[in-house]
PAVEX-366892 format. One record per residue (C-alpha): residue in one letter; x, y, z. Coordinates in steps of 0.2 Angstrom, whole numbers, padded with zeros to 4 digits, always signed. Layout:
AXYZ ...
//
This chain:
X+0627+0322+0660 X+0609+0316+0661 X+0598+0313+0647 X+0586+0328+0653 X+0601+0341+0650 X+0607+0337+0636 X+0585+0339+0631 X+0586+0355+0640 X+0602+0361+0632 X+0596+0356+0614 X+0581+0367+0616 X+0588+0379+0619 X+0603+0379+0604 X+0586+0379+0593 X+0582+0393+0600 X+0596+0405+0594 X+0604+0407+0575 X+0615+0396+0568 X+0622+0394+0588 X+0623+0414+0594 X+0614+0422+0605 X+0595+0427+0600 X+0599+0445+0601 X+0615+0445+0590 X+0609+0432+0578 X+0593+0443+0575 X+0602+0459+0573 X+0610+0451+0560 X+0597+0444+0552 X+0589+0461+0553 X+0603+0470+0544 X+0606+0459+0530 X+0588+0457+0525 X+0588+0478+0526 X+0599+0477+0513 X+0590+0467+0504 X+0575+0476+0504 X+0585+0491+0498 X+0590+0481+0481 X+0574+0473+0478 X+0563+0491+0481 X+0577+0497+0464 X+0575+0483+0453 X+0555+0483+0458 X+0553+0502+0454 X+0563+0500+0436 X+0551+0484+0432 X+0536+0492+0436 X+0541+0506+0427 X+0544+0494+0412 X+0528+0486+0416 X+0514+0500+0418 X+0523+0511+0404 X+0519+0499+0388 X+0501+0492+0397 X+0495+0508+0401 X+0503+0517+0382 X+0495+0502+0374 X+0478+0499+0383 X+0476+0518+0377 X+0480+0514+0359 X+0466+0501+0360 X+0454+0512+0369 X+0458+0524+0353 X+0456+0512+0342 X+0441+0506+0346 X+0435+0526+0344 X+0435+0533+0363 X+0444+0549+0360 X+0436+0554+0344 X+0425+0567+0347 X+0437+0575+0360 X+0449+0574+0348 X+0439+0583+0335 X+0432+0595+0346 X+0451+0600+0353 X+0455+0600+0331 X+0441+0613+0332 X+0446+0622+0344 X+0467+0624+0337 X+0455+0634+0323 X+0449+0648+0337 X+0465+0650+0344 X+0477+0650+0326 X+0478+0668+0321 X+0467+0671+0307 X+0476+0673+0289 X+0474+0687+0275 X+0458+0685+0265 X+0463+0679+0250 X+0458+0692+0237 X+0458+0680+0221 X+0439+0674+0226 X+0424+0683+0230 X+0407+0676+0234 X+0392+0681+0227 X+0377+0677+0238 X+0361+0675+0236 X+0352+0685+0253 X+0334+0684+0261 X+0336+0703+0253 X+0336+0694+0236 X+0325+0682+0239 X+0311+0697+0245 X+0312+0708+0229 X+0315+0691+0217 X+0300+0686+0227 X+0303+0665+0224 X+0315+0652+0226 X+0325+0644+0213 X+0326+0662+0205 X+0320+0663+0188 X+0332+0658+0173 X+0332+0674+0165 X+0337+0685+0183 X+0354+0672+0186 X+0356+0674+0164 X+0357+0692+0168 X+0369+0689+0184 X+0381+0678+0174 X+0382+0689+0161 X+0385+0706+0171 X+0400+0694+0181 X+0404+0687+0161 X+0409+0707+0157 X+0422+0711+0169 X+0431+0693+0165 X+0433+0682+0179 X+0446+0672+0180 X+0432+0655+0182 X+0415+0655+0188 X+0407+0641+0201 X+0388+0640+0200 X+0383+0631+0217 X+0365+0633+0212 X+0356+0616+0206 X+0349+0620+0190 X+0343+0604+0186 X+0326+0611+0178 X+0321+0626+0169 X+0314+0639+0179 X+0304+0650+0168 X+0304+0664+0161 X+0320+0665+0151 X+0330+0647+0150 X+0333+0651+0134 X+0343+0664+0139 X+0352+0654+0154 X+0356+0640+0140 X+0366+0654+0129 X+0376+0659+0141 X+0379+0641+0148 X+0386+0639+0130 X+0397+0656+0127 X+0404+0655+0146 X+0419+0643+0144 X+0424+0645+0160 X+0410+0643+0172 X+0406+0628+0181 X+0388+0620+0185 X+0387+0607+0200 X+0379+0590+0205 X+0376+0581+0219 X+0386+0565+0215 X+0383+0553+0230 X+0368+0562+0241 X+0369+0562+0259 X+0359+0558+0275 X+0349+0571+0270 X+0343+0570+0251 X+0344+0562+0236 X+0358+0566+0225 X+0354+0580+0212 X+0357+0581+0191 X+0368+0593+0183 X+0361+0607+0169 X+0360+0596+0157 X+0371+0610+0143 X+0384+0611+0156 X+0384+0592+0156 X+0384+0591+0136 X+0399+0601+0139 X+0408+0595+0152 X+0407+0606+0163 X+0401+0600+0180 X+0406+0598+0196 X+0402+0589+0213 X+0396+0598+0227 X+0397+0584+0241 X+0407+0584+0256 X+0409+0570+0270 X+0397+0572+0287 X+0409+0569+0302 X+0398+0561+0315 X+0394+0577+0324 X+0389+0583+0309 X+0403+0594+0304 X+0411+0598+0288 X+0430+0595+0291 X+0434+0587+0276 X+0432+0589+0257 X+0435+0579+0242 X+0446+0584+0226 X+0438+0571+0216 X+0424+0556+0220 X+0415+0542+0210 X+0397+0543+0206 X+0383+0528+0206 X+0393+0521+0188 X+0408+0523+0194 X+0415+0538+0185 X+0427+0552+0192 X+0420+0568+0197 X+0430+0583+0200 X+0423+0593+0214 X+0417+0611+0210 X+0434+0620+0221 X+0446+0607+0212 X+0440+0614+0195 X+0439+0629+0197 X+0456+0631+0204 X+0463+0620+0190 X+0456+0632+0178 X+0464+0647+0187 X+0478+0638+0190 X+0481+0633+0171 X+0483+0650+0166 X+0496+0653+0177 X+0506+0638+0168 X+0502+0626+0184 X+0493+0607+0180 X+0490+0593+0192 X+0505+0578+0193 X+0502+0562+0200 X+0517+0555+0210 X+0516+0538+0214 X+0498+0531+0214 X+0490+0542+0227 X+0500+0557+0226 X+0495+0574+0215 X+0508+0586+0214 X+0500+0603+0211 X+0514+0618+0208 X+0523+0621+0225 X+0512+0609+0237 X+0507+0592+0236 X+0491+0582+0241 X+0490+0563+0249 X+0473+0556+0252 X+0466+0553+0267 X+0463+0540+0276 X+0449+0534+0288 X+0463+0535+0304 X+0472+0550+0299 X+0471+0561+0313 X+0460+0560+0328 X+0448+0550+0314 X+0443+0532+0318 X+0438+0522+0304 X+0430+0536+0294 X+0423+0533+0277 X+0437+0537+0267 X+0428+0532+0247 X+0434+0545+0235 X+0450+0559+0236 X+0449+0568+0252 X+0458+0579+0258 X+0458+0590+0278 X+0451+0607+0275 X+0463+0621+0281 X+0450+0633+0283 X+0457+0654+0280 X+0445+0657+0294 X+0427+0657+0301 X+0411+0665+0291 X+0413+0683+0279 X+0433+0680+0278 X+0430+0683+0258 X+0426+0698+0252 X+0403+0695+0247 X+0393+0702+0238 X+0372+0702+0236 X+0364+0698+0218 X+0355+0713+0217 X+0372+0724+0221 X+0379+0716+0205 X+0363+0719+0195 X+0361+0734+0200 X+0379+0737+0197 X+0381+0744+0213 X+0400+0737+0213 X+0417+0745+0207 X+0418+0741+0188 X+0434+0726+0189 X+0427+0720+0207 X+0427+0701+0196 X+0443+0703+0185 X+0454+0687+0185 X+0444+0682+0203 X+0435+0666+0205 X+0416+0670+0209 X+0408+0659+0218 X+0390+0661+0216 X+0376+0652+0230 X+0365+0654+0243 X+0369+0663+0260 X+0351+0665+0263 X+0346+0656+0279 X+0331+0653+0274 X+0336+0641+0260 X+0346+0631+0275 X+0364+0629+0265 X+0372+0633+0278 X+0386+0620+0286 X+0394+0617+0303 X+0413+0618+0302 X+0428+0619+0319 X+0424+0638+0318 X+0407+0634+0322 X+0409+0627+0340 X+0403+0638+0353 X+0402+0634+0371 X+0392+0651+0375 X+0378+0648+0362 X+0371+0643+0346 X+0384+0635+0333 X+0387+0648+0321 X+0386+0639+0303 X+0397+0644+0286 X+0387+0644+0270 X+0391+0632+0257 X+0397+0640+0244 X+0408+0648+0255 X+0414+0630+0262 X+0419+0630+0244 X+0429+0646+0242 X+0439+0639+0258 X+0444+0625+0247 X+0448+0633+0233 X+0459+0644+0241 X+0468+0631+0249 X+0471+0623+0232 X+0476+0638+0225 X+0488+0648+0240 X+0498+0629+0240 X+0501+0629+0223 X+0506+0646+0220 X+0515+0651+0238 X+0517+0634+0246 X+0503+0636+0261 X+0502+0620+0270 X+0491+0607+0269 X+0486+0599+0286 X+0498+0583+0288 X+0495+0567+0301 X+0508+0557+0308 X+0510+0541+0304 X+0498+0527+0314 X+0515+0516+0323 X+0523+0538+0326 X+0507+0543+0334 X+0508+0525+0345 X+0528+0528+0350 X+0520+0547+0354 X+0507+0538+0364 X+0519+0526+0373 X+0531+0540+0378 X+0519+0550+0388 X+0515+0534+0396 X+0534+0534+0401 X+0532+0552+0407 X+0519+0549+0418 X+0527+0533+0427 X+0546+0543+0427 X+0546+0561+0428 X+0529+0562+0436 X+0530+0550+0447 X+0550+0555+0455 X+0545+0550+0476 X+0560+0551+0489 X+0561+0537+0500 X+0562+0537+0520 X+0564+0521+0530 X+0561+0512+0512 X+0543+0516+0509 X+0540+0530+0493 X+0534+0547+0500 X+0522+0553+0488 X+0520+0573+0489 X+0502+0575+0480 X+0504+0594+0476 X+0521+0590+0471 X+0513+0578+0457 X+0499+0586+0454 X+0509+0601+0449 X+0519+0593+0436 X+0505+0584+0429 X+0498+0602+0427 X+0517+0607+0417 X+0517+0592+0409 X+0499+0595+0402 X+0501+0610+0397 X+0518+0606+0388 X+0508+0594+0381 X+0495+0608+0375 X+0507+0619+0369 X+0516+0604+0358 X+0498+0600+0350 X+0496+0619+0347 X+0513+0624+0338 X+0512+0608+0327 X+0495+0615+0322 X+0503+0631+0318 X+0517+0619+0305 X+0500+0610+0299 X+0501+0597+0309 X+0489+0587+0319 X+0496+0576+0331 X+0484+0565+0344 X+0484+0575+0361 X+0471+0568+0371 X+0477+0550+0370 X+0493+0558+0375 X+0486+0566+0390 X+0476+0552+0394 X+0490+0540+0394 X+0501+0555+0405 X+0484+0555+0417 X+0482+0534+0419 X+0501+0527+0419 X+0502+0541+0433 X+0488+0535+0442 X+0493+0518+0438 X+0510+0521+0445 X+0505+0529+0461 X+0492+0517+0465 X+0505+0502+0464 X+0518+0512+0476 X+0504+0516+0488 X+0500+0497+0485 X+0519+0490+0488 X+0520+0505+0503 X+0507+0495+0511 X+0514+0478+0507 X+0532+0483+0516 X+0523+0491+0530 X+0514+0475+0532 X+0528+0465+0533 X+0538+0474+0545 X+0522+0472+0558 X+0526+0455+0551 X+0544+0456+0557 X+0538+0466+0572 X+0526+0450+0574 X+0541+0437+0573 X+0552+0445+0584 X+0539+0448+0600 X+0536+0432+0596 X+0554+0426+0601 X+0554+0437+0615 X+0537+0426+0619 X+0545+0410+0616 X+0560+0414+0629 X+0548+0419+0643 X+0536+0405+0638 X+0551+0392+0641 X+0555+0397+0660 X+0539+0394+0663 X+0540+0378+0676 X+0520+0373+0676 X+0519+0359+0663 X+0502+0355+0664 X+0496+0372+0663 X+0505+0376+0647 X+0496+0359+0639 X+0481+0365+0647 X+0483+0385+0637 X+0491+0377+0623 X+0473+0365+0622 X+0463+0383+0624 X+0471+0391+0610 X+0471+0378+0598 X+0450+0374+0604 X+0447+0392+0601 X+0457+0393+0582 X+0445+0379+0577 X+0429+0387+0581 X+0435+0404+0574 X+0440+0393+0558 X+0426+0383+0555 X+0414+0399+0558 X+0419+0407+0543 X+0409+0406+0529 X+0422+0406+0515 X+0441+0400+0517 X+0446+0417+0510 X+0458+0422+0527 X+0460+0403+0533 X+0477+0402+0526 X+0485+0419+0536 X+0474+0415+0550 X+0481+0394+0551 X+0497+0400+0550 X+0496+0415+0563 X+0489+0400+0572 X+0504+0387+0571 X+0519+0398+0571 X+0510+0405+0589 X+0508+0387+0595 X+0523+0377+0589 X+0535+0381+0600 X+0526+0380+0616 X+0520+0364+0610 X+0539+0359+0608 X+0539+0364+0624 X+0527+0351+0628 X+0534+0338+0621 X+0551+0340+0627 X+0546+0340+0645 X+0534+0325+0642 X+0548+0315+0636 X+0562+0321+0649 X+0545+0318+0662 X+0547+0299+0655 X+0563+0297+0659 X+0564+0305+0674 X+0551+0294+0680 X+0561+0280+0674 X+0577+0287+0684 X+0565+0289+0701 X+0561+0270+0701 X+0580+0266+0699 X+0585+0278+0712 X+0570+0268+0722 X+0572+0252+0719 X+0586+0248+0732 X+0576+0257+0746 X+0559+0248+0742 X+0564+0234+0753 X+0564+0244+0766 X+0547+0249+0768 X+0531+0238+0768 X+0524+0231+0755 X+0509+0238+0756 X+0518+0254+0752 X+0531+0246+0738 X+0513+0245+0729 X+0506+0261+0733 X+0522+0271+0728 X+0522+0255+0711 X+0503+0261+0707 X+0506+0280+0707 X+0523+0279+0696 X+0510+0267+0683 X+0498+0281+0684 X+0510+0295+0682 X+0518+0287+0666 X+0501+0285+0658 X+0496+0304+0662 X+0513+0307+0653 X+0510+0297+0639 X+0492+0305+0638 X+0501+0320+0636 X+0513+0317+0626 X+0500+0308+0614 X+0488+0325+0615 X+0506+0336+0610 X+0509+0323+0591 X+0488+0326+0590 X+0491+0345+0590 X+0508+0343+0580 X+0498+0332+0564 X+0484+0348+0566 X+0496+0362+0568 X+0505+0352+0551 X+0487+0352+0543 X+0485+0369+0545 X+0504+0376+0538 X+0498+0365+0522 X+0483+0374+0521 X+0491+0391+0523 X+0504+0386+0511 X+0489+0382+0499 X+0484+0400+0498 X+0503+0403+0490 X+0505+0408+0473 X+0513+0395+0467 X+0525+0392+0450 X+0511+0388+0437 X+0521+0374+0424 X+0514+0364+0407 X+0510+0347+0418 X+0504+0330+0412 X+0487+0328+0422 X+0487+0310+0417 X+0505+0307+0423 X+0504+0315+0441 X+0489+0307+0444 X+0495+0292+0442 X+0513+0297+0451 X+0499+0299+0464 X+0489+0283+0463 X+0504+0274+0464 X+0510+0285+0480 X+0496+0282+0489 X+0494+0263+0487 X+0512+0260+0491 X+0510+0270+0505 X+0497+0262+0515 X+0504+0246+0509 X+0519+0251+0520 X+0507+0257+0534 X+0497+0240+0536 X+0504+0226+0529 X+0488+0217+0527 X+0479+0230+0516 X+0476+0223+0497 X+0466+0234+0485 X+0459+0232+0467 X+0462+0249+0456 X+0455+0254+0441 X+0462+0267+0430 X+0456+0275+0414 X+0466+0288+0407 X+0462+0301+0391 X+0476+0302+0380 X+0469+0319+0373 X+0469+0328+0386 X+0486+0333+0386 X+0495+0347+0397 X+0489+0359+0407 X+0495+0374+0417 X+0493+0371+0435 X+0504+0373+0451 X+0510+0353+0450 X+0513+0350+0467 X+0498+0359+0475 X+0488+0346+0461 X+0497+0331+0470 X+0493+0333+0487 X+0476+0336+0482 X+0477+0320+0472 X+0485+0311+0487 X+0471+0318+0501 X+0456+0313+0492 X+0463+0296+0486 X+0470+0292+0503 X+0451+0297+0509 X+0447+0282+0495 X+0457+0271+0501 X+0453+0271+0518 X+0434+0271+0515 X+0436+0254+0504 X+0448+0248+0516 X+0435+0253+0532 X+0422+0243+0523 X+0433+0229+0522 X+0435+0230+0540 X+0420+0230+0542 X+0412+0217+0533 X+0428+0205+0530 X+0437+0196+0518 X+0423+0193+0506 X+0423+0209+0500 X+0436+0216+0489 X+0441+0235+0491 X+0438+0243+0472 X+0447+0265+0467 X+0442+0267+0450 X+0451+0282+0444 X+0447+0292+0428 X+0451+0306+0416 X+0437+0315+0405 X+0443+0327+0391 X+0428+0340+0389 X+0429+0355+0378 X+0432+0369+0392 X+0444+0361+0403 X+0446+0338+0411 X+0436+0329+0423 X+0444+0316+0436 X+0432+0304+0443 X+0439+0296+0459 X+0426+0280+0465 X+0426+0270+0479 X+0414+0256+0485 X+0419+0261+0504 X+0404+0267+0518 X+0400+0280+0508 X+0394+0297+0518 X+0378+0304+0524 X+0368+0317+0519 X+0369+0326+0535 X+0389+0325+0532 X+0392+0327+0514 X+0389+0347+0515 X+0404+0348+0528 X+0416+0337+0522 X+0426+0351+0515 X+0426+0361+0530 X+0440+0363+0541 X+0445+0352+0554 X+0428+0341+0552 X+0433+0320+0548 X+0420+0306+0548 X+0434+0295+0554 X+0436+0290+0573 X+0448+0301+0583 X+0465+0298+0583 X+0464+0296+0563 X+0462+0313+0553 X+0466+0329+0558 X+0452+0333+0545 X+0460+0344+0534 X+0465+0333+0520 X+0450+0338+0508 X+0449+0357+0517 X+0466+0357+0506 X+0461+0348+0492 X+0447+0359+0491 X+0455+0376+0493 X+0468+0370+0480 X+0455+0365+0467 X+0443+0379+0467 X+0452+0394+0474 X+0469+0393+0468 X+0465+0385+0450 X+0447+0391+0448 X+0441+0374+0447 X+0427+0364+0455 X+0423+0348+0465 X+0408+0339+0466 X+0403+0323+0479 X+0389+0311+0476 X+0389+0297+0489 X+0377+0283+0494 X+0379+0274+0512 X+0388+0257+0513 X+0388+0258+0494 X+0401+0272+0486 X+0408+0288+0485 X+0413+0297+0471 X+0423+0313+0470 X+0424+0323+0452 X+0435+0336+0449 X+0436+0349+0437 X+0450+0358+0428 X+0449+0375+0417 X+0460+0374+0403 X+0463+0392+0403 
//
């Protein structure tokens, strides 16, 4: 058998699968890699699962952290107010209020000492169970203090208020000066919410010298409460114990709060209900005694301004109104509120509001996250892509939203407040989140089976492109593609696409180009086999023939060596460009010395054109930082950029060696910088040195300053692509003809 068949008959073993035919071995192939892709899509849905679930659960808790959802967290707390059936007014407090009626036949504002002596004293007779004064009445107002002062003093249960702190609004205000003689005064403040809403109250706060002052509901339901045999216990250091409920203090997260000023006792007010839930009356229907005659008996009166005039009014959750103007609650009956939460939880155990705890409400958090990436997000798979029914989600977002809804609401009913709209937030994004990335990975698998479609018409391509007898035209299309890759390439403005491109490129050429090379050899030794076959016949004819048939078998072995030097030109491009496809890989980032690779790859290099060309000598000149220690980088994608632009070094020096002679001595200085942000490498050479016009373009594809034959002009493309793009690095070039060249490259740390 002759040396071209056994060529031939190689060829085409390489050309089937592990020795079986091409249509078997891909079948094969085909089914094994199905199954696969069935394994992997199981093991990829459960692991994004486990991966958006906790992102998207925390990222939400941040967001809430830093304060996102608070004022849609508060404005849905207002609105479980409006829809919670409204309770029973609580009959043990009436409000005494001071109308714009009053205020027209009093005529003035404060009224006159002697007129709220005269109220007092008409509430005093029917023996009230305690008596809050939300009037300031830190000044006589004449005629009749006097008067005011005696009853001050012979009322024992009537509380006067301060303003202990003041707000954004006012100063604070001093207490009447008898009822602080006897103890018996009050604070009046509540904390602002940053809508300027009233959802909070104090029992007790701190003045400017640090002394504890009761607020005005506290006392007065301790007084009532008192009589009834009940008195405040502290359990622990923050807990007060008050008959059959019990208070904790709130914090500044409680809730849908985000740090909110939590100084003093504060408690979540549980309002009965919006305005006129407490049975009012004017001052003038009491002076006038226009009221039944025990109206006051063992009640708590309440007495202050409901006049809108005198602007105590404040906005509470029952104030929201999407229709119209917020309607406000008077003050004083802000403070009947209170009181009467104090009061119904300590005599029939009404609840207090309640929070979670901050790690429940983030596990509460989390689990809606794993909601929305599980039970929301259930596709059926077809031909192993994900078929994604958007009604069919949408609809049990909408269920799983309102469950959500309806869990928020009927804790509220029990007193709690959970956190909803993180919750339905982190339902809404891990969905999104998780639909997104199987749309994502639906276009990936689709993508790879044009892929596969691609690698398998390219076979088919292959096996037609091997019958094809017309050497010469085969070099001459194989020469047209690979002209026209490079100008499409080098067009580009970025290397974004050079990698798919490259290796669309190579795996379209190789083959043929195997093709090429084969028959160039098998033409050699064919040509070889013609002259023996001639030889004995060549003294049969003239000589001037012998040298005619002699000159054309020279001139055919030299086309065929032309060739099959054109074919190893294309094979060291078509290489070039499979390591710069490769270089747009992710790679496995590892801890690497920088120092020690570098020099692995000084070492590599020298030794290697040391090998090439016997005669080459060089000087090198290294510097190392100790300090700069390990980075994080893809350690062979480094190296070969090492390798390429010291090689480039080396064979600079070395030209200009060439050049000039043995009088000059080829010098690499190699050097590492540790700087604060990341290293420096420094690569120097005293070589040729480039121009200007070709200093811009020496990172471009394909373009070399070496003679042909030498560079496929890749090397620092690669190098260039592997610093920048896949390690967000940088590289710079200053160069001086026939003097040096000095390449220095930079490394981020992080």
């Amino acid at each position: 058998m002759s040396r071209s068949t056994l060529s031939n008959l190689g060829f085409r073993i390489e050309m089937g699968l592990n020795g079986l035919p091409i249509p078997i071995a891909l079948s094969a192939n085909f089914s094994l890699d199905r199954m696969w892709k069935k394994l992997r899509a199981q093991q990829g849905q459960w692991r994004r699962i486990l991966a958006i679930a906790p992102t998207v659960g925390i990222t939400l808790i941040v967001l809430r952290a830093i304060g996102l959802f608070q004022m849609l967290e508060l404005s849905l707390f207002d609105r479980w107010f409006d829809w919670r059936p409204l309770e029973d007014p609580d009959r043990r407090i009436a409000i005494v209020g001071i109308t714009e009626s009053d205020l027209r036949q009093v005529g003035t504002w404060p009224i006159p000492d002697r007129l709220l002596a005269q109220l007092l004293n008409k509430i005093k007779a029917q023996n009230p169970a305690a008596i809050g004064l939300d009037i300031y009445r830190d000044l006589p107002v004449d005629p009749g203090y006097d008067e005011l002062v005696e009853v001050f003093e012979s009322t024992p249960n009537l509380i006067g208020i301060r303003k202990a702190v003041g707000d954004r609004n006012r100063q604070g205000v001093a207490p009447p000066p008898v009822l602080a003689r006897l103890d018996r005064v009050a604070a009046n403040d509540f904390p602002w919410d940053a809508d300027g809403k009233i959802r909070r109250a104090f029992l007790y706060l701190d003045d400017e010298n640090g002394n504890i002052i009761y607020s005005l509901a506290f006392r007065l339901a301790w007084i009532y409460l008192k009589e009834r045999g009940i008195q405040p216990k502290m359990e622990g250091e923050t807990r007060i114990v008050l008959g059959k409920t019990s208070f904790s203090p709130f914090s500044s997260n409680d809730g849908g709060y985000v740090g909110a000023e939590d100084s003093g006792y504060q408690v979540l007010l549980n309002f009965r209900g919006p305005s006129h839930t407490f049975d009012r009356v004017s001052l003038f229907e009491v002076l006038e005694e226009r009221i039944p005659s025990d109206f006051f008996r063992d009640r708590i009166i309440l007495i202050g301004s409901t006049a809108e005039s005198l602007k105590d009014y404040l906005l509470i959750p029952y104030s929201s109104d999407f229709m119209g103007l917020p309607e406000a609650m008077a003050g004083v009956e802000v403070h009947a509120n209170l009181t009467s939460q104090i009061i119904a939880g300590a005599l029939e155990g009404r609840s207090q509001l309640k929070t979670w705890p901050e790690l429940l409400e983030w596990l509460w958090i989390l689990a809606w996250s794993a909601i929305g990436t599980t039970i929301i997000c259930q596709w059926y798979y077809e031909n192993d892509l994900a078929k994604i029914s958007f009604p069919r989600t949408g609809s049990r977002i909408a269920i799983a939203s309102t469950s959500l809804l309806a869990i928020g609401y009927l804790a509220f009913l029990s007193s709690w407040w959970i956190p909803i709209i993180p919750a339905f937030f982190s339902l809404l994004a891990a969905t999104i989140v998780n639909t997104g990335y199987t749309l994502w990975d639906n276009l990936k698998i689709s993508h790879k089976r044009i892929e596969d479609y691609a690698k398998t018409l390219e076979i088919k391509v292959e096996q037609r492109t091997f019958e094809l007898r017309e050497k010469n035209e085969q070099l001459q299309h194989t020469l047209e593609k690979l002209t026209a890759a490079q100008k499409q390439m080098i067009a580009q403005e970025k290397f974004a696409y050079l990698g798919s491109l490259a290796a669309g490129i190579a795996h379209e050429i190789r083959n043929p180009l195997n093709f090429v090379n084969n028959f160039a050899r098998i033409s050699v030794e064919l040509t070889e086999e013609i002259i023996e076959e001639l030889e004995p016949q060549l003294e049969y004819l003239e000589e001037e023939s012998v040298e005619e048939i002699n000159d054309i078998f020279e001139e055919l072995k030299e086309s065929i060596a032309d060739i099959s030097s054109h074919g190893q030109r294309i094979e060291k491009i078509i290489q070039g460009m499979l390591m710069h496809a490769q270089n747009d890989e992710t790679g496995h980032r590892e801890s690497t010395d920088i120092n020690a690779l570098l020099k692995e790859s000084v070492e590599l290099v020298y030794h290697s054109l040391k090998a090439r060309d016997k005669s080459f000598e060089m000087t090198l000149e290294t510097d190392y930082d100790n300090s700069i220690g390990e980075l994080y980088v893809v350690p062979q994608y480094i190296s070969r950029a090492f390798l390429n632009i010291l090689t480039n070094a080396c064979d600079a020096a070395y030209a200009k060696q060439k050049k000039i002679g043995d009088s000059f001595v080829p010098l690499v200085i190699v050097k590492t910088v540790n700087l604060e942000g990341g290293i420096e490498i420094h690569i120097r050479d005293n070589g040729v040195g480039i121009s200007d016009e070709f200093i811009d373009k020496i990172f471009n594809p394909f373009f070399t300053t070496k003679p042909p034959g030498e560079g496929t002009g890749l090397g620092l493309s690669i190098a260039y692509d592997t610093i920048v793009a896949a390690h967000q690095g940088d590289i710079q070039v200053k160069s001086e003809v026939d003097s040096h060249t000095e390449f220095i490259i930079f490394l981020p740390k992080k």
